[in-house]
N, C-alpha and C positions, 0 to 999 in steps of 0.2 A: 504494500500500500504506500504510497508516495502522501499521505497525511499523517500527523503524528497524535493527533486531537478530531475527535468524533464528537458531534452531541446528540441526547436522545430523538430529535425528529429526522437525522442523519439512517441512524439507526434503527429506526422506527420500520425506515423505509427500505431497509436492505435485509430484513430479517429474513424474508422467505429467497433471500437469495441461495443458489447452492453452492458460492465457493465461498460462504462466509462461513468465517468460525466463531464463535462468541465463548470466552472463557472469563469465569467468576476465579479469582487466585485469590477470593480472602481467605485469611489465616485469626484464630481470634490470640492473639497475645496478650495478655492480661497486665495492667500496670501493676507494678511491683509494689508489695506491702513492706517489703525492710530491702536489705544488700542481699544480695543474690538470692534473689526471688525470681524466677523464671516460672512461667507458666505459657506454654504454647499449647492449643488443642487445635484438632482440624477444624476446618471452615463448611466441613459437608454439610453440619446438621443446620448450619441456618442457611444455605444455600436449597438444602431442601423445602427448608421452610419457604423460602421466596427468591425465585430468582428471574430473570429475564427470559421470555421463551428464548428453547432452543439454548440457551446457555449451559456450557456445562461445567464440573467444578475440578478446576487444575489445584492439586495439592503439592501445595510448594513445601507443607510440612514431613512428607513422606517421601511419597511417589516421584517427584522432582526434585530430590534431594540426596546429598553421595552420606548416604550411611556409614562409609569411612572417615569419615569427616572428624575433628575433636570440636567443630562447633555446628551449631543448627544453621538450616536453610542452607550449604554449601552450595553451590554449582556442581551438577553432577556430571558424569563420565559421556563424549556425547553418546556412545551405544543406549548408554540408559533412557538419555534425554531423550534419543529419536522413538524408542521406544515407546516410548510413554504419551508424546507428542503423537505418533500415530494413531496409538489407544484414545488419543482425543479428537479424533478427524482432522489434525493440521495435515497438510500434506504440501506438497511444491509450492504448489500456486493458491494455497487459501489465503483469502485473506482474514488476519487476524484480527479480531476484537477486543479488550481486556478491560474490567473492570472489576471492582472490589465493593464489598459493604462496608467498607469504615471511611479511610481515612486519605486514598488513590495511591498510598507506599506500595501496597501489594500486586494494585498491577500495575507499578512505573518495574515492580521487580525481577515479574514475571516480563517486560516487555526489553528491560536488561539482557538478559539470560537470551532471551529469541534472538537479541540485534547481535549480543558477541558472538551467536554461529553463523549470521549470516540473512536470518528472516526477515521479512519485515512484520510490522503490526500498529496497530493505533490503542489509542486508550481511551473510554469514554468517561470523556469530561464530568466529573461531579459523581460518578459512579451510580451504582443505584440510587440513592438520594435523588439525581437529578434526574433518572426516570420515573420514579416516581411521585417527585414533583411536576413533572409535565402532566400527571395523568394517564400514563401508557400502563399495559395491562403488564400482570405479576403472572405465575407460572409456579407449581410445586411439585413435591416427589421429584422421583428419578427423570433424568431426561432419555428422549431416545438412542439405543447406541448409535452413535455413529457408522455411517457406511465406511466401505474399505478406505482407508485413501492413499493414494501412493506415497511413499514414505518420501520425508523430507532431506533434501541430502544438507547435513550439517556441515561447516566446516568453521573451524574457531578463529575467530578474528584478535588481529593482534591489536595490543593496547587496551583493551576493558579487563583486565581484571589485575590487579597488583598483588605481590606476595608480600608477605610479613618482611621480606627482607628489604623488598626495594622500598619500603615504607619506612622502617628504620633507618636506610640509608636517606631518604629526604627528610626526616627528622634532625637526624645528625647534620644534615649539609653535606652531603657527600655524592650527593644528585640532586640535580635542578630539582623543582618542583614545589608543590605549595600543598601543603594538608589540610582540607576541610574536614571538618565534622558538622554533620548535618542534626545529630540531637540537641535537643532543649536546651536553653542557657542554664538550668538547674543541674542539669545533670553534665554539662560540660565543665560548669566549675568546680561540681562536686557537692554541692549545699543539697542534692535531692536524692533519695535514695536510688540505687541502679540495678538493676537486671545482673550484672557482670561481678567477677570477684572483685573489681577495686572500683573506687569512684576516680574524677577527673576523666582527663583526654588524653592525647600523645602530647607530649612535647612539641613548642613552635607549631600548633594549628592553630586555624580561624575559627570559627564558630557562628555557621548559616544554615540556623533553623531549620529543618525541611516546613515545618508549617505555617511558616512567614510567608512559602510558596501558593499557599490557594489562598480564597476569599471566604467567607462566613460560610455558604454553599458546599466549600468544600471543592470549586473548581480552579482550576489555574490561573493567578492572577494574567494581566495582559501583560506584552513584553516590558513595556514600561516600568513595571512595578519590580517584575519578575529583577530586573537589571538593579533594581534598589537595592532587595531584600537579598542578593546573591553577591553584589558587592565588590565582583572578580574581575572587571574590563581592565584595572591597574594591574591584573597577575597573566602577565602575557604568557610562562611558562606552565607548561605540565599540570593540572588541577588530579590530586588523588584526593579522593569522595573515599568516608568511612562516615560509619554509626558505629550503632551497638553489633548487630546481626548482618547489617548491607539492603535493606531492607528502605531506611528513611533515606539513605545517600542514593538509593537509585532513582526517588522523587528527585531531588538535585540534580541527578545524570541526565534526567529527561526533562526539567525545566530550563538547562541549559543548553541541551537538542532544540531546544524550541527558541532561544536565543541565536540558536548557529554555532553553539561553542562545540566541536568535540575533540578537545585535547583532553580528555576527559578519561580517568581508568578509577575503579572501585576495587577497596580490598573488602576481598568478599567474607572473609573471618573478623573483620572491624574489630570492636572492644570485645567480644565475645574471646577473640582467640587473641588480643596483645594482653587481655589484662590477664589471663590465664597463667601467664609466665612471671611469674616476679623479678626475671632479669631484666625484663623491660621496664623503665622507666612511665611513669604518670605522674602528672601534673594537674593542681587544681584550681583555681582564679580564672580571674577572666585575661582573656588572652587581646592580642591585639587586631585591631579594623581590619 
């Protein structure tokens, strides 16, 4: 798909198309009650409850996920990925749909994942929320299986994904580049309880919001604003995007898609897997513009 943003009357209209695919990627991750409170469940039972016809439910908590992994939501193997993506009717030439019931992290996440092998896809704007505030009809239980679809040939694109190591090394200064973190200003300086074993950030990062990125709605703000709340036109080199999981920083990968920026790469282990090691360094205050 040559768009990168859908909205529900868009949508509306393209539903009984056959090469469209529509994928629900929420995930319900619970805010954390103290330090390392983690609660992830899948996204089926309320996808069951209510989802958009014809939608079906990509579980990034499982199925889309490398089990080998020492943190959640990993990027998985592509054999698995294709795998699983065909179990969902993507195939060569679908085109992709993605949206979520919360918060639009889950499918900037899922729409991550499709662009580094190579896919295209859109996101709808506001997610459920905004089809349902238009009025468009709701859909429950299982959806139909999918027909066959020819499998998707994957191939992994360079520069989206960074390792713990080239992240330490722009930490340290020892590679160009600039580190954002895209969670809360509470939980970046440390004053709010966190998911993760340590509070704080990496060292020498910025600190842009992913949800400075949409409006009350819940949709993307317009470029204008997007360019305020992201802050990055003075950081002409390398942008590495982390969170907690990779999750809120792929919002950021895709609000800056839509600015034109893609020097762009996520580490996909974010605070899940730096604060895991206590030879890594964190930090906590507020960091600099």
């Amino acid at each position: 798909m040559n768009r990168l943003l859908v909205d529900p009357t868009w949508l509306a209209e393209q539903l009984n198309a056959g090469d469209l695919v529509l994928l629900d990627a929420t995930v319900d991750l619970r805010a954390p009650r103290f330090d390392g409170d983690y609660q992830a469940f899948s996204g089926e039972p309320g996808w069951r409850a209510a989802h958009i016809p014809g939608a079906r439910h990509a579980d990034l908590l499982e199925r889309l996920h490398d089990a080998q992994a020492s943190y959640s939501f990993a990027m998985p193997p592509l054999p698995q990925l294709a795998t699983e993506l065909q179990a969902l009717g993507v195939g060569q030439h679908s085109r992709v749909v993605i949206y979520d019931r919360s918060d639009g992290f889950w499918a900037a996440r899922l729409w991550w994942m499709l662009r580094s092998v190579g896919l295209a896809a859109a996101i709808l704007d506001g997610g459920l929320n905004a089809w349902r505030q238009a009025g468009l009809p709701l859909a429950s239980g299982a959806a139909n299986t999918p027909g066959a679809a020819a499998p998707a040939t994957l191939h992994a694109q360079p520069g989206y994904w960074a390792t713990l190591e080239q992240v330490q090394a722009v930490s340290e200064g020892r590679l160009p580049g600039h580190l954002i973190c895209a969670l809360g200003q509470a939980v970046f300086d440390g004053s709010a309880a966190t998911r993760y074993s340590r509070r704080g950030h990496i060292p020498n990062s910025r600190n842009r919001p992913a949800r400075q990125l949409f409006d009350a709605s819940g949709r993307y703000h317009p470029a204008p604003l997007l360019r305020q709340a992201l802050a990055v036109d003075a950081l002409p080199e390398p942008l590495l995007l982390y969170c907690g999981g990779g999750i809120s920083a792929a919002a950021t990968a895709f609000a800056l898609a839509l600015l034109g920026r893609h020097d762009v790469t996520l580490f996909d282990g974010s605070l899940q897997q730096w604060s895991a090691d206590p030879a890594l360094p964190m930090t906590t205050g507020a960091a600099p513009a």
